[in-house]
SEGUKOL-321674 format. One line per field, with one value per atom (N, C-alpha, C): residue number from 1; residue in one letter; chain; x, y, z. Coordinates in steps of 0.001 Angstrom, whole numbers, plus 500000, padded with zeros to 6 digits. Layout:
<rs>
i = c(NUM:...)
aa = c(a:...)
ch = c(A:...)
c1 = c(X:...)
c2 = c(Y:...)
c3 = c(Z:...)
</rs>
This chain:
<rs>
i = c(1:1:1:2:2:2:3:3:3:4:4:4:5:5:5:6:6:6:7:7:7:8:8:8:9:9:9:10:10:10:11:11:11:12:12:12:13:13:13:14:14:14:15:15:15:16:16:16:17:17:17:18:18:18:19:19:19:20:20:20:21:21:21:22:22:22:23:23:23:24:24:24:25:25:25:26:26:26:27:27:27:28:28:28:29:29:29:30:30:30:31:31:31:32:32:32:33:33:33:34:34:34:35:35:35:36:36:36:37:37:37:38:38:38:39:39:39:40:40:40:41:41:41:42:42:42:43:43:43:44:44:44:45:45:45:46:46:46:47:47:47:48:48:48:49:49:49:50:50:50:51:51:51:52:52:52:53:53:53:54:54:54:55:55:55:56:56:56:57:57:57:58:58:58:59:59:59:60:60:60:61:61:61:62:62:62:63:63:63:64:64:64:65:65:65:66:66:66:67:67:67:68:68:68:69:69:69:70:70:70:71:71:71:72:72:72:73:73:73:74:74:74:75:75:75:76:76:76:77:77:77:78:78:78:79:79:79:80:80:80:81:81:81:82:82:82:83:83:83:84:84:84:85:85:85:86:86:86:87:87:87:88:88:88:89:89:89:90:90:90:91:91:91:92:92:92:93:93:93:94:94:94:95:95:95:96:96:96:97:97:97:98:98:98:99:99:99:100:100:100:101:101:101:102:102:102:103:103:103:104:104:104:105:105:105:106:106:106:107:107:107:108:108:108:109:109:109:110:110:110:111:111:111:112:112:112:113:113:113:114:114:114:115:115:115:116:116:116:117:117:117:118:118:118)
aa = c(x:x:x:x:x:x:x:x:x:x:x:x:x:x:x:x:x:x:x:x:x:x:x:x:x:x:x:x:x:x:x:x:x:x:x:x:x:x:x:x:x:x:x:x:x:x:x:x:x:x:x:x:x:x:x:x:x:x:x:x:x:x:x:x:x:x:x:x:x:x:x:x:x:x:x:x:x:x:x:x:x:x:x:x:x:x:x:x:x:x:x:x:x:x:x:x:x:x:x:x:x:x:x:x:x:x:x:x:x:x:x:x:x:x:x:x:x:x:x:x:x:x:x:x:x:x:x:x:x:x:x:x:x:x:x:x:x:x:x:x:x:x:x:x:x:x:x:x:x:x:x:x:x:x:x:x:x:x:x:x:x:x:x:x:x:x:x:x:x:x:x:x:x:x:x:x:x:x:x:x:x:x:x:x:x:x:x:x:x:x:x:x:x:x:x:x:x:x:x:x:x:x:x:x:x:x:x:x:x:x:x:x:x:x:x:x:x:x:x:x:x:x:x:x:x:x:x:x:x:x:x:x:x:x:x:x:x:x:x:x:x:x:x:x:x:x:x:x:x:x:x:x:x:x:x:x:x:x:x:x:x:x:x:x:x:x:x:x:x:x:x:x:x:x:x:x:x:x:x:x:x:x:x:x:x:x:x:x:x:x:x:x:x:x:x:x:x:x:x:x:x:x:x:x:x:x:x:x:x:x:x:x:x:x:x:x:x:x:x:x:x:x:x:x:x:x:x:x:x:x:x:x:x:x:x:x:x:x:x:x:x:x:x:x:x:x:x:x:x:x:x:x:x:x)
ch = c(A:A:A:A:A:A:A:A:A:A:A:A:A:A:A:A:A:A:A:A:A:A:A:A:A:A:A:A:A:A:A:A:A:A:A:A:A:A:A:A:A:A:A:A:A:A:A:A:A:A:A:A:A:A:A:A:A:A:A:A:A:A:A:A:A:A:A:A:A:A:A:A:A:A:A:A:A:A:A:A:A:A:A:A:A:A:A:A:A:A:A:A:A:A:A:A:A:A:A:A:A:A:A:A:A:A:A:A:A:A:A:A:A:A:A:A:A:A:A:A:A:A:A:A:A:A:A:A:A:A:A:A:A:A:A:A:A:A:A:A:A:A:A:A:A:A:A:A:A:A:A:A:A:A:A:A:A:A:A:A:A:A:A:A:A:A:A:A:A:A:A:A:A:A:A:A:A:A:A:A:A:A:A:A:A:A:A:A:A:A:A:A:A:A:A:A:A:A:A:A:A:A:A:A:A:A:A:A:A:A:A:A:A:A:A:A:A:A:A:A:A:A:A:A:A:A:A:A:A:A:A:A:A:A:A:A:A:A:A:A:A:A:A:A:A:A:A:A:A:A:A:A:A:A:A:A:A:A:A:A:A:A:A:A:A:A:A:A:A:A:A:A:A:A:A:A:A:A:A:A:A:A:A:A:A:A:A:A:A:A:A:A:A:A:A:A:A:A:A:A:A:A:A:A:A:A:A:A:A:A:A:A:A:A:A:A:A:A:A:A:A:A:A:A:A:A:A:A:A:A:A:A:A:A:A:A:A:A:A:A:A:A:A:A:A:A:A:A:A:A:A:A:A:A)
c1 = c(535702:534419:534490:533964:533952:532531:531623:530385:529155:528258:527606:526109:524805:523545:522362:522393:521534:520042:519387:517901:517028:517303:516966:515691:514763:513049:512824:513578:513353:512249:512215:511206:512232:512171:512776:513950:512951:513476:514392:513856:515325:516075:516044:517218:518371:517326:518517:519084:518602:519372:520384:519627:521356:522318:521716:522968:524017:523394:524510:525199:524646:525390:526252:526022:527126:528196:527970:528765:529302:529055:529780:530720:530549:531465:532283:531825:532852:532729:532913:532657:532025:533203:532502:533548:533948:534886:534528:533334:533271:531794:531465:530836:529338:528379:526783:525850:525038:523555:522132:521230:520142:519393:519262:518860:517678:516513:514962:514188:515275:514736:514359:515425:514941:514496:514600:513557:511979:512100:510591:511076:510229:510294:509764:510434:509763:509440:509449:508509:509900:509248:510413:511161:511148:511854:513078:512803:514008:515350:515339:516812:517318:517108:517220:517663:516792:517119:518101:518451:519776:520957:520592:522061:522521:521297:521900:522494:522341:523175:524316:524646:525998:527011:526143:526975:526889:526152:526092:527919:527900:529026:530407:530062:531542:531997:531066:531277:531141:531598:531316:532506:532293:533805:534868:534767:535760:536318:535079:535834:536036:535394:535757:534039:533552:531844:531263:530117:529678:529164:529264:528084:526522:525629:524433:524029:523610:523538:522793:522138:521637:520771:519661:518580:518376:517386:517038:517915:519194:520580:520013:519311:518974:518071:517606:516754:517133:518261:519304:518595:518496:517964:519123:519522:520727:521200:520534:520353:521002:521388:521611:523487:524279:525495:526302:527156:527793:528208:528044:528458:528369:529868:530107:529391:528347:526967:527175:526942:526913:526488:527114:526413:526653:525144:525188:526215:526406:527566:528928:529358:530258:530713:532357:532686:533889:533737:535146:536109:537351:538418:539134:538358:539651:538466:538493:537515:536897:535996:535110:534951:535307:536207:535497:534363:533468:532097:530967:529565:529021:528264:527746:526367:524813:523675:523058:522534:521841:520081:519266:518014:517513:516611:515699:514367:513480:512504:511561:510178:509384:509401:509641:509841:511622:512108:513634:514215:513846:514337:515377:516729:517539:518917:518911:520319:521276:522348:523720:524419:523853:524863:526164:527145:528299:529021:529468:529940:531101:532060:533303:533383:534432:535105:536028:536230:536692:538274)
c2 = c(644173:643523:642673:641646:640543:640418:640579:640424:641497:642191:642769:642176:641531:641762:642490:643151:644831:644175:645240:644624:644632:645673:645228:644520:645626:645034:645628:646155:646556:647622:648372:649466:651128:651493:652394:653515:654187:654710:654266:653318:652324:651888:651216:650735:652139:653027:653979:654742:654741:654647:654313:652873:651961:651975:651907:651605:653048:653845:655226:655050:654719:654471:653711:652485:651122:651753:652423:652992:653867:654842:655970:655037:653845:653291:652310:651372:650391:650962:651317:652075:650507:649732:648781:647557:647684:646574:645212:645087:644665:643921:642425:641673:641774:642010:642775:642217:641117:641116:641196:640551:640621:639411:638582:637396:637354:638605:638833:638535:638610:637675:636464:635397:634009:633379:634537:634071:634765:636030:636661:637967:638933:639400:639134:638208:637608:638031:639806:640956:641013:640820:640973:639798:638274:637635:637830:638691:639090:639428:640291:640459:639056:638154:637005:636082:635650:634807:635222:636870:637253:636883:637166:637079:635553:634716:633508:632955:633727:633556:634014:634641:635598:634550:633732:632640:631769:631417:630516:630210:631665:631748:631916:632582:632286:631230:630274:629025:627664:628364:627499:626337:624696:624191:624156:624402:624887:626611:627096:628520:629537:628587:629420:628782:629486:629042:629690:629883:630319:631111:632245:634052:633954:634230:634263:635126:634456:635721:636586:637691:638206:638118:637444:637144:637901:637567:638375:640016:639616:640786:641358:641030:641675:642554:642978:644124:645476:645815:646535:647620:648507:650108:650510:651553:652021:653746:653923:655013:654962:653360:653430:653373:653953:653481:652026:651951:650687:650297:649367:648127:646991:645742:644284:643580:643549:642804:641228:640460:638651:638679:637552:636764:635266:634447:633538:632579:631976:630775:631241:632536:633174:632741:632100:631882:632848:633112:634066:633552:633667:632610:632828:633309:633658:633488:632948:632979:634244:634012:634998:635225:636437:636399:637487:638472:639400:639841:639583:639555:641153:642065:642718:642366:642675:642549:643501:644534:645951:645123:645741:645862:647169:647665:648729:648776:649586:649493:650672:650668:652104:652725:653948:654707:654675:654770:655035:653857:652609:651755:651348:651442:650877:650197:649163:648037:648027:647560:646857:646013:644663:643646:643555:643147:643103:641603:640724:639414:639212:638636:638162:636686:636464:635165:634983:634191:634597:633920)
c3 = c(367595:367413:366150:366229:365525:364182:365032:364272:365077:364271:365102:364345:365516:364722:365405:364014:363968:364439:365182:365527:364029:362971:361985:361836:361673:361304:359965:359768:358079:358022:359152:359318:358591:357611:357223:357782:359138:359652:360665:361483:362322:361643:360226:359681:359446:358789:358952:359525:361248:362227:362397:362926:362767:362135:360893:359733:360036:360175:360144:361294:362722:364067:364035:363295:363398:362349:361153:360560:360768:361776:362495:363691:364379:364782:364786:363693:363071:361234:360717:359677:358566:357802:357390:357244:358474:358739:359077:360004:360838:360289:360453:359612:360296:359536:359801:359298:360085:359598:360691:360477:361403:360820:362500:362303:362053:362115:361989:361091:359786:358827:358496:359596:359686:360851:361572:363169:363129:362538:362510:364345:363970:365441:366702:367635:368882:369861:369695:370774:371555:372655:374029:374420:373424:373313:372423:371386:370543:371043:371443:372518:372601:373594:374403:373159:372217:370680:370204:369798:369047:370232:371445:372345:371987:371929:372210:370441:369807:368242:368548:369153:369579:370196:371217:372432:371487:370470:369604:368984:368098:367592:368381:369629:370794:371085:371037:371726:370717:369139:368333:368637:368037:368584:367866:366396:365550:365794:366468:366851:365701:364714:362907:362378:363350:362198:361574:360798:359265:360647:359720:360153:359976:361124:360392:358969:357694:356935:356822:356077:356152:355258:355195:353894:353172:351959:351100:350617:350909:350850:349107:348303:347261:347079:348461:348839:349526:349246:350449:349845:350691:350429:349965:349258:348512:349011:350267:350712:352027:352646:353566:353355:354829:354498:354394:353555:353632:354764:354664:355798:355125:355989:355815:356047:354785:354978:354984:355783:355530:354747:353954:352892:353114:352546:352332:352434:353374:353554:353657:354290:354304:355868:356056:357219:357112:358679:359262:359222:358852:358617:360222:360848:362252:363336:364589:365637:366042:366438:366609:368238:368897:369890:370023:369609:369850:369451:370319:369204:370011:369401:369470:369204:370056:369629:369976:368698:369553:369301:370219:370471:370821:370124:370356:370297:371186:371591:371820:371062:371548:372417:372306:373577:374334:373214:373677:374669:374659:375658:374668:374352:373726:374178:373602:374421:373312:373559:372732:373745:373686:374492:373617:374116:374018:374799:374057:374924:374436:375294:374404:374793:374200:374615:375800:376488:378475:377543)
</rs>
């Protein structure tokens, strides 16, 4: 996996969900933000907006494009586990050839699309 973005609403207890799940399976290798900060949450459009950041970056035409970052990164809870947080203007030096996008939802409806490059 290349890049994963966390559904990330900055709601306490889901962040620290996630953060421990993605860290129990890519530990902090693997480059991590959430686009929610500069899209806002678009309900049941959210899913659909992050996937298409994902195809965004598969199908970039340099194949080596900048990571979405992860805003306001000077607010990190210090409680949560580490992870390869984006930063600001940070590009992958190697194509990006795997996007992960989890979405979760009240009442246990929870996704992780997964896309690669064909």
């Amino acid at each position: 996996m290349d890049y994963v973005n966390l559904h990330g609403t900055a709601t306490p207890l889901n962040d620290a969900m996630e953060s421990k799940a993605v860290n129990h399976v890519f530990g902090n290798k693997v480059a991590i933000s959430s686009t929610k900060g500069m899209t806002g949450h678009a309900l049941g459009a959210a899913a659909a907006l992050e996937l298409g950041t994902c195809w965004m970056l598969l199908t970039s035409v340099d194949k080596q494009g900048y990571l979405p970052p992860n805003i306001n990164d000077d607010q990190f809870d210090g409680e949560l586990p580490d992870l390869n947080w984006v930063k600001a203007k940070q590009k992958l030096l190697r194509p990006i050839n795997s996007c992960q996008s989890n979405s979760f939802a009240f009442g246990g409806n929870n996704i992780s699309l997964l896309i690669t490059r064909s």
